[in-house]
C-alpha positions as CSV (number, residue, x, y, z in Angstrom):
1,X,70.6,-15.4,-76.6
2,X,71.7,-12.5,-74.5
3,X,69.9,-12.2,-70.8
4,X,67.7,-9.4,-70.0
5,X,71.1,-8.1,-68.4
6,X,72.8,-8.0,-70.9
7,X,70.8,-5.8,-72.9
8,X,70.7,-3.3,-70.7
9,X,73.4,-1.6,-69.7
10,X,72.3,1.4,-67.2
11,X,69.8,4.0,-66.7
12,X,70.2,7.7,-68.0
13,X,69.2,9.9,-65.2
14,X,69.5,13.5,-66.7
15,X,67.1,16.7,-66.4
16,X,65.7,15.8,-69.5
17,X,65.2,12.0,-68.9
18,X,63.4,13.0,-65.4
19,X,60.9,15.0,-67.2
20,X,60.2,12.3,-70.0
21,X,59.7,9.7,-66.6
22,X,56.8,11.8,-65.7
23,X,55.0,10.9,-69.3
24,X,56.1,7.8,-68.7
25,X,58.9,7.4,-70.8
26,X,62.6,5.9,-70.1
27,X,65.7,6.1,-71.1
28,X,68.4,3.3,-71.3
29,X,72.3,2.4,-72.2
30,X,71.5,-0.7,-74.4
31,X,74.1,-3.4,-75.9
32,X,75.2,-2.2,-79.1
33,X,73.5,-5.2,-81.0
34,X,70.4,-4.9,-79.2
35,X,67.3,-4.4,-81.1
36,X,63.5,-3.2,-80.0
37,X,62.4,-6.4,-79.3
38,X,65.2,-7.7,-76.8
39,X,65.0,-3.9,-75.1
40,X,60.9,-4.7,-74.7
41,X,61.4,-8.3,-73.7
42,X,64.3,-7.1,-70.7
43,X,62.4,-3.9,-70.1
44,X,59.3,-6.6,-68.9
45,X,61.4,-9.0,-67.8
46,X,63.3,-6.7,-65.2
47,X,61.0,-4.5,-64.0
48,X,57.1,-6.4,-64.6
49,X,55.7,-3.6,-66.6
50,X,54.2,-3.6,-69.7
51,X,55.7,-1.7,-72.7
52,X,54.2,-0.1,-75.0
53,X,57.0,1.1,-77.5
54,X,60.7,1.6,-78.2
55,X,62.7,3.9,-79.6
56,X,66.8,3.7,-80.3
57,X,69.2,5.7,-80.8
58,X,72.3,5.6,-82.1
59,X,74.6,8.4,-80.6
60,X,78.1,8.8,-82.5
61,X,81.8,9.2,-81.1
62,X,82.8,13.1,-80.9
63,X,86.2,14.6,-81.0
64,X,86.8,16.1,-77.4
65,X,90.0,18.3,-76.4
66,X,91.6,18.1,-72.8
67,X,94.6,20.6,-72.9
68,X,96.7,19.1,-75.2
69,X,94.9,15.6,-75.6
70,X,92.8,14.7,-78.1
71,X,90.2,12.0,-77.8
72,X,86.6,10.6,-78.6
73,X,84.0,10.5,-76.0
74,X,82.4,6.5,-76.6
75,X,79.2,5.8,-79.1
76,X,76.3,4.9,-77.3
77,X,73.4,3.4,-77.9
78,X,69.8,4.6,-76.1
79,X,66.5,3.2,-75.6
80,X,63.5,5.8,-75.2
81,X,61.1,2.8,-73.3
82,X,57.3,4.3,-73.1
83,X,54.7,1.9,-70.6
84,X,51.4,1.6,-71.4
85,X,48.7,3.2,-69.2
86,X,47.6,2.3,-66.2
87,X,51.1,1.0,-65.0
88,X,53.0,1.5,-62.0
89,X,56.0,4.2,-62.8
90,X,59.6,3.1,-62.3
91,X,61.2,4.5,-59.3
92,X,63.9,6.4,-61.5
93,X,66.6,7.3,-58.4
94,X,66.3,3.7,-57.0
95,X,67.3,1.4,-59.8
């Protein structure tokens, strides 16, 4: 069994994941073999909130140039984590 750490990896602060924070919704780095459930159990584990539901993502390698270079940037995994109502929000800059 994986710990809640484990799981997940870091928080994606973007433009786009502040404004899904302010509907309650956030975004996460997760373990490649993570599925909904271990996200929702860390997810309540970590921060004592209640989650309402999960959403992954599986975000593929792309070819990248740098000059001559060639390279992939890394596949990711994400986690769109939505709390139910009446929660506290997560402080998004401070974790």
């Amino acid at each position: 069994m994986k710990s809640s750490y484990d799981v997940l990896v870091k928080q994606i602060i973007t433009e786009k994941t502040a404004k899904l924070a302010e509907e309650m919704k956030y975004t996460f780095e997760v373990a490649q073999g993570a599925n909904k459930v271990e996200v929702k159990k860390a997810v309540e584990e970590i921060f004592n909130r209640k989650v309402e539901s999960v959403k992954i993502i599986n975000v593929r390698k792309k070819a990248k140039k740098m000059g001559r270079y060639e390279g992939f940037t890394a596949a990711v995994r994400k986690a769109i984590v939505t709390l139910e109502k009446g929660q506290k929000p997560l402080d998004v800059f401070e974790i």
